[in-house]
C-alpha positions in Angstrom: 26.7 0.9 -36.4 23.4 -1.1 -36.0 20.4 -0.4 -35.0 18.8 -3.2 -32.5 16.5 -5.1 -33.8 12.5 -6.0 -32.0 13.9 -7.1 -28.2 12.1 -9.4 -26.4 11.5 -7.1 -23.0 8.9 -9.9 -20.9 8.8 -8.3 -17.5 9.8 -10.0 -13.8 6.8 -10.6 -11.6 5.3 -6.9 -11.2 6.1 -5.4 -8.1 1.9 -3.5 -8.2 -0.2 -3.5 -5.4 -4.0 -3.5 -6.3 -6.0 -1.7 -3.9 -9.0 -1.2 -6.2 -10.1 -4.5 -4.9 -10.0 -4.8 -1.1 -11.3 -8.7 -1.7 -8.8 -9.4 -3.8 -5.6 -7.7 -2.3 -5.1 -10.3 0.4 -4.9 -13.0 -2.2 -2.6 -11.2 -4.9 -0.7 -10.0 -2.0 -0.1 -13.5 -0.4 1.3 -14.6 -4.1 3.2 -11.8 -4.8 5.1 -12.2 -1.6 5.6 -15.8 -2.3 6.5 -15.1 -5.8 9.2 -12.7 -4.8 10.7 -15.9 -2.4 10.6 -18.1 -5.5 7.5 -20.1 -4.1 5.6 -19.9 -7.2 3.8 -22.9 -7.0 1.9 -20.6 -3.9 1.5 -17.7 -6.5 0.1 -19.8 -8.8 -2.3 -20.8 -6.1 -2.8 -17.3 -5.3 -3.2 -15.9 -8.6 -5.3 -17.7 -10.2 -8.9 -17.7 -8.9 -8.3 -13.4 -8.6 -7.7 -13.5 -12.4 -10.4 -15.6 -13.2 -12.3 -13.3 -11.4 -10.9 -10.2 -13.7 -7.9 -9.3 -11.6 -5.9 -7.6 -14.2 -2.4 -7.8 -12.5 -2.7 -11.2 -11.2 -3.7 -11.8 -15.3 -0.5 -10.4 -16.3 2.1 -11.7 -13.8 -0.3 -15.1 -14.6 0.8 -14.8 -18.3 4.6 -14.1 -17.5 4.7 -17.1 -15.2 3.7 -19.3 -18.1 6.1 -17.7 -20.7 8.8 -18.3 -18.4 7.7 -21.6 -17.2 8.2 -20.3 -13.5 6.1 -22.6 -11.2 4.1 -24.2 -14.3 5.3 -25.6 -17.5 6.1 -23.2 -20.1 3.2 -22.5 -22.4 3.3 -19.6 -24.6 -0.7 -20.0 -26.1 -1.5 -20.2 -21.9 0.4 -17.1 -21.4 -1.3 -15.0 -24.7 -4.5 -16.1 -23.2 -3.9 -14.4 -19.7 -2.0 -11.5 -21.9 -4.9 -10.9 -23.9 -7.1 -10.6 -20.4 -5.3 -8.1 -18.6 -4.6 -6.3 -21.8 -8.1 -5.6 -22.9 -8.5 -4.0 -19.8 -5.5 -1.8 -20.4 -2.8 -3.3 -18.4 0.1 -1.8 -20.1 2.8 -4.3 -18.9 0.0 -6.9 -20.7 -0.3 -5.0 -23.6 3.5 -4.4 -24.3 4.5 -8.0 -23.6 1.2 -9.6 -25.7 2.1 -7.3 -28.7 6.0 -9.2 -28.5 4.5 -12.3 -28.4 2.8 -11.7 -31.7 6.3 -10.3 -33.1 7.9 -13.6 -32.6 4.9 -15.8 -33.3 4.9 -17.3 -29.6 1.6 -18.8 -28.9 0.1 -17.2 -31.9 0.8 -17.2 -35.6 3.2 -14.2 -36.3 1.3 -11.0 -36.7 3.1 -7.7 -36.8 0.1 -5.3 -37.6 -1.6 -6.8 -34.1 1.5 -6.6 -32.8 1.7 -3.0 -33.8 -2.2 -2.3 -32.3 -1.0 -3.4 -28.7 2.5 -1.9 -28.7 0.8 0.9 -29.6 -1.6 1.0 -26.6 0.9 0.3 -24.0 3.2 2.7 -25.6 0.2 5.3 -25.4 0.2 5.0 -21.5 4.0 5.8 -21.6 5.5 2.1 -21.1 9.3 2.8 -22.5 9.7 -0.5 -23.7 6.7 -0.8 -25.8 7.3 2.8 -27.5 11.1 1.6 -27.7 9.9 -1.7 -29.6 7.2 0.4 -31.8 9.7 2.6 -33.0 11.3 -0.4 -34.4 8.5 -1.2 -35.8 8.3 2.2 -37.4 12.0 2.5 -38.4 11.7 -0.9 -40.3 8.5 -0.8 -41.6 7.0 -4.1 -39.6 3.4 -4.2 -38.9 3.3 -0.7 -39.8 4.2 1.8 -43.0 8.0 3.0 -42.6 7.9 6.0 -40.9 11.0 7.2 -39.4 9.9 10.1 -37.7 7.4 8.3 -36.2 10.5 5.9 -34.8 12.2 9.2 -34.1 9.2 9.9 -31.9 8.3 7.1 -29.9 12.2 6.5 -29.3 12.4 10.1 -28.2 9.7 9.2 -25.4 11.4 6.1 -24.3 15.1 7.3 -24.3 13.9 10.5 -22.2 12.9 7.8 -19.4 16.3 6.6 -19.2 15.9 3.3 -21.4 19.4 2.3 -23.1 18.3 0.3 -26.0 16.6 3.3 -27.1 19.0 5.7 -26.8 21.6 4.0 -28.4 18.6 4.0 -31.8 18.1 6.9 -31.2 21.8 8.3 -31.5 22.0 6.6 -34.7 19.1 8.1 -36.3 20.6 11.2 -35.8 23.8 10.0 -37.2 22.5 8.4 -40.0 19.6 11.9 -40.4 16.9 9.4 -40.6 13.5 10.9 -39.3 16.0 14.0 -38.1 18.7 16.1 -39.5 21.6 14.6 -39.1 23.7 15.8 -35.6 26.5 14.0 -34.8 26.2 16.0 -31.7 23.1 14.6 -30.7 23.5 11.0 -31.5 27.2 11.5 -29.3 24.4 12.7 -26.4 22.5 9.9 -26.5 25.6 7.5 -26.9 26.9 8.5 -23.8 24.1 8.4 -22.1 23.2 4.3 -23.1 27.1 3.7 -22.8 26.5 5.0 -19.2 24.4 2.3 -18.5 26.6 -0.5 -20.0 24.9 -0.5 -23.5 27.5 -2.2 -25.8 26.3 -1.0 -29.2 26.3 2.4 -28.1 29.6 2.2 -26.1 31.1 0.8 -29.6 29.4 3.8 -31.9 30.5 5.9 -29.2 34.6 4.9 -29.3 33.9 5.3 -33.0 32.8 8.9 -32.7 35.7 9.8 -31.2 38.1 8.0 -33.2 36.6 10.3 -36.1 35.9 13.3 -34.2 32.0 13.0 -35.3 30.3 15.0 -32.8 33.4 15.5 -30.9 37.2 16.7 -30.7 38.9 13.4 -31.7 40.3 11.4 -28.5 41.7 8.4 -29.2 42.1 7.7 -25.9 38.5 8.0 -25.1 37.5 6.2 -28.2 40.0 3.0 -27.1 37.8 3.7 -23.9 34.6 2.6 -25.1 35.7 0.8 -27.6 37.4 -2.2 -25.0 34.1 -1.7 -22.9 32.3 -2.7 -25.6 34.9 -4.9 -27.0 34.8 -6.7 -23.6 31.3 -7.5 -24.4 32.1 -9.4 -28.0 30.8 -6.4 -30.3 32.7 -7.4 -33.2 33.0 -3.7 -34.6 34.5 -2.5 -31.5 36.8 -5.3 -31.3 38.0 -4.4 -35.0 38.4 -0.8 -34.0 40.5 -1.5 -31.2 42.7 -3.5 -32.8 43.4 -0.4 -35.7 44.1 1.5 -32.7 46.7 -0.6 -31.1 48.1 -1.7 -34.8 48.2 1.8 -35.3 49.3 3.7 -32.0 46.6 5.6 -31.5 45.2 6.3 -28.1 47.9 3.3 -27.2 50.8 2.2 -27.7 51.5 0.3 -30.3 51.0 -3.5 -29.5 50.8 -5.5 -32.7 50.5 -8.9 -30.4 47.0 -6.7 -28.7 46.3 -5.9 -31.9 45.8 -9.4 -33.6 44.4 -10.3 -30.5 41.4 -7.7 -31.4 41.0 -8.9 -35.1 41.3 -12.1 -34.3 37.8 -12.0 -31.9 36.0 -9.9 -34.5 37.2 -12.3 -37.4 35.7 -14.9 -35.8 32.5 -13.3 -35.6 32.3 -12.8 -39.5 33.6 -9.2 -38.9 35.1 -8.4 -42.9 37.4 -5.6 -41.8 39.1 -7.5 -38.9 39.7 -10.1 -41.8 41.5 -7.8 -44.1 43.5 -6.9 -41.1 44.6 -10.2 -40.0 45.8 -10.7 -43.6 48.2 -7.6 -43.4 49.1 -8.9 -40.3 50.5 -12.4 -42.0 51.6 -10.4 -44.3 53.7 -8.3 -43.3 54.9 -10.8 -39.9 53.3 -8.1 -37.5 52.2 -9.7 -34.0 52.2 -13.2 -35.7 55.4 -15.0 -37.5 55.0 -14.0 -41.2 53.1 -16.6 -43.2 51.4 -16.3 -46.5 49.5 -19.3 -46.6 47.5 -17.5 -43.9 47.6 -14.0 -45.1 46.1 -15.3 -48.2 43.7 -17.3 -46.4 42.4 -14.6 -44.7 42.5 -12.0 -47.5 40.1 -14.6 -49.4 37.9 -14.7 -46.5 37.4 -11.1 -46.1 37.2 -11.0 -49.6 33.9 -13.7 -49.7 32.5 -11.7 -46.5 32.6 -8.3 -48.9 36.1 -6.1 -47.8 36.7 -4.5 -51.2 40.4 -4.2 -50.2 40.9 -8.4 -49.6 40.9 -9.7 -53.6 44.1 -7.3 -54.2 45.5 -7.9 -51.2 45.3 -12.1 -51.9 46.3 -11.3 -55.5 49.5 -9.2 -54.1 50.7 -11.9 -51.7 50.0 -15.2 -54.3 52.5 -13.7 -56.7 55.4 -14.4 -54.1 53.3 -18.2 -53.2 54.0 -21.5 -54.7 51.3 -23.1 -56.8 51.4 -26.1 -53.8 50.8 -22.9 -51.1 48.3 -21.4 -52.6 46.2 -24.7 -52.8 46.8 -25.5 -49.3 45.7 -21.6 -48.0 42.6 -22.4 -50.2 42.7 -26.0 -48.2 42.7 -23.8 -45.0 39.6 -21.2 -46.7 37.4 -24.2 -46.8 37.7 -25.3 -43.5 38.0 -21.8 -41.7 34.8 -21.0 -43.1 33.2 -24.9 -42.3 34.0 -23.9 -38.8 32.2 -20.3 -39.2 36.1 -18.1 -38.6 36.2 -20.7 -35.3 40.1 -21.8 -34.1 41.4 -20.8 -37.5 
């Protein structure tokens, strides 16, 4: 289970009507309806003399045009510029989207305390993405003293308006009793409710609460549920669980060729347990012709990427090797990891 890390979460053109400015809502206007036909070249037109003039959302949807590079060329210290503008007068969209530009150093040296000042103020006005991305601040200490009820808090806020990302933290503090006492319940609550939405963390964490009845009567069929949604989406854990589910029966049946299938997709992606598992898989001829050259290739690989099982299960199998196999499965090591677990 892993929490998400700082998301990049730069908005599409806003969608806001200004009315506080009769003399300027014919111009934004024109350019928002042109921006919303792809004519950007006309928003740009449009946009600009109202923001020099102090127009904060034609400042904003100014600074997300030059982030993207829609209509003009893409220049991030262009786009903190008009950020910075519509932020200072407390455009929340500005704020939350200046304060990630400063987490990733775009246009600005990287700066996680300013960062912190305008995720802050936009996630004061109730903008879900910015109180999502300041709990991650909070929960890993960036910017800001670790705090992890204060994460506990501002994810609350932004997973009770429906944002996934969130929820899915927020389900694992609880699991994990970090800001919170621990409640499987809970974090199965907010699982569901980000694998509702298509989250693939939280559909993965949430196959793996019911494979271990966390939370939840165990249902292994429910668990291989969520666990191929989110294996469908390449999250290596849930591609490893799934394939212990159909090696094992459970919630299936049994279908070692499915199975190696699984591991193999999370092997590749460095996954240390799918590794392990492809080696007992060699091993013992399940789903693939037996071969101990590449169960004792694998086992090693595990082994490097930290499965505490994989040195004795290499050890067991090089006992019935030759001297001449075991140098070429070390052969194969070498260039299975060269390749980063690629066609192996």
């Amino acid at each position: 289970m892993r929490k998400n890390t700082v998301n990049k979460y730069f908005l599409s053109l806003l969608l806001l009507l200004c009315l506080s400015f009769p003399s300027w809502s014919a111009d934004f206007n024109r350019g928002l309806t042109a921006a919303q036909n792809g004519d950007f070249a006309t928003a740009l037109r449009e946009w600009t003399p109202v923001a020099e003039q102090g127009h904060a959302d034609a400042q904003s949807n100014l600074g997300v045009m030059y982030h993207t590079g829609k209509g003009v060329p893409q220049d991030y210290k262009t786009a903190v510029k008009w950020f910075t503008l519509a932020a200072k007068q407390g455009h929340a969209d500005a704020q939350s989207n200046l304060g990630l530009m400063y987490v990733k150093g775009e246009g600005v040296p990287r700066d996680y305390k300013t960062a912190a000042t305008w995720l802050t103020l936009a996630a004061e006005q109730g903008y879900a993405k910015a109180q999502y991305n300041l709990g991650v601040m909070y929960d890993t200490g960036k910017g800001v003293p670790q705090d992890y009820k204060t994460a506990v808090k501002w994810f609350t806020l932004a997973a009770e308006q429906g944002d996934a990302d969130t929820q899915s933290n927020l389900g694992l503090m609880y699991v994990k009793g970090e800001g919170v006492p621990q409640d499987y319940e809970t974090a199965v609550k907010w699982f569901t409710l980000a694998a509702e939405q298509g989250h693939a963390g939280a559909q993965s964490n949430l196959g793996a609460t019911y494979a271990k009845g966390a939370g939840v009567p165990r249902d292994y069929k429910t668990a291989v549920k969520w666990s191929t949604l989110a294996a469908e989406q390449d999250v290596a854990k849930a591609q490893s669980n799934l394939g212990l589910m159909y090696a094992n029966g459970n919630g299936v049946s049994q279908d070692y060729k499915i199975a190696v299938k699984w591991f193999a997709l999370a092997a590749e992606q460095g996954d240390a347990g799918a590794q392990f598992n492809l080696g007992v898989m060699y091993a013992n001829g399940n789903g693939v012709s037996q071969d101990v050259i590449y169960a004792h290739m694998w086992f090693d690989i595990a082994a490097s990427s930290g499965n505490e099982n994989a040195t004795e299960g290499r050890d067991i199998v090089a006992k019935s090797m030759t001297r001449q196999q075991i140098g070429e499965a070390r052969k194969l090591t070498r260039e299975c990891v060269a390749k980063n677990y690629k066609d192996c």
